[in-house]
N, C-alpha and C positions, 0 to 999 in steps of 0.2 A: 504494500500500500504506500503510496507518495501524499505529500501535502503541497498544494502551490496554492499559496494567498490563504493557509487556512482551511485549504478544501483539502479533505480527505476521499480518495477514491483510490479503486482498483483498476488496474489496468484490465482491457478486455484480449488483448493483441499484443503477443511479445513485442518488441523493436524490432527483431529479426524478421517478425511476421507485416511489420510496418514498412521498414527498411523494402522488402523483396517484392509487396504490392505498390511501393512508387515506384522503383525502379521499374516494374515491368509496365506501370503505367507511361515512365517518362520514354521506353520505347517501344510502344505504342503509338506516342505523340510522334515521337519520328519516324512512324514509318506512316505518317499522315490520319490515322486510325484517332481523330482528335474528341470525337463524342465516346468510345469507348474508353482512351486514358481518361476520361476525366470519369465517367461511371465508377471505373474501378477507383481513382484515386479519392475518391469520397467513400471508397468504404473503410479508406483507414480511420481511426476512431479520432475525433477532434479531442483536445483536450478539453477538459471541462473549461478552463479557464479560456480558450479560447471560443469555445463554442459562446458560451457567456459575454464574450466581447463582442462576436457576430450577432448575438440575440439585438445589444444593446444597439449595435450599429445600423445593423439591416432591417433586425424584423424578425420576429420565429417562425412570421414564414416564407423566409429567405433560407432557412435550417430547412424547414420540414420538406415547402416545395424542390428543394434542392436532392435533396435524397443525401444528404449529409450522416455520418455513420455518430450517432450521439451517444451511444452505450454509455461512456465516459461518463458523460457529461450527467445522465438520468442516473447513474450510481452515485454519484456526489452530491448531485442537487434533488435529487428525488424525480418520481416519473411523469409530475406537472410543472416542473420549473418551467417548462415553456409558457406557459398558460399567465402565470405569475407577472 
């Protein structure tokens, strides 16, 4: 379990497992494949903390209509923090 600003959560996705879904996202993107890097790169799980930043900035439903991976973010802040 990590704390950032206070929040306590668990991670859902090793690094390893985060690390190997950009990479295969970022080639993807170059091999022109630009709507599927970006599907897969939104399943890597946002940090709570930043998911939280995009709440405040964009909107939750900039998050939800997005297809954004928030496991994170629902472990830490509970599973209505969007709504909030």
């Amino acid at each position: 379990m990590q704390a950032i600003h206070n929040v306590k959560y668990e991670e859902t996705m090793s690094l390893e497992e985060k690390l190997r879904l950009g990479r295969r996202s970022f080639d993807l993107d170059d091999q022109g494949n630009h709507e599927e890097a970006e599907k897969l790169f939104r399943k890597i799980p946002l940090s709570p903390h930043m998911a939280m930043w995009a709440k405040k900035r964009m909107g939750a439903d900039f998050l939800i209509q997005g297809g954004w991976n928030l496991d994170e973010a629902n472990l830490a802040y509970g599973p209505d923090w969007l709504s909030k």
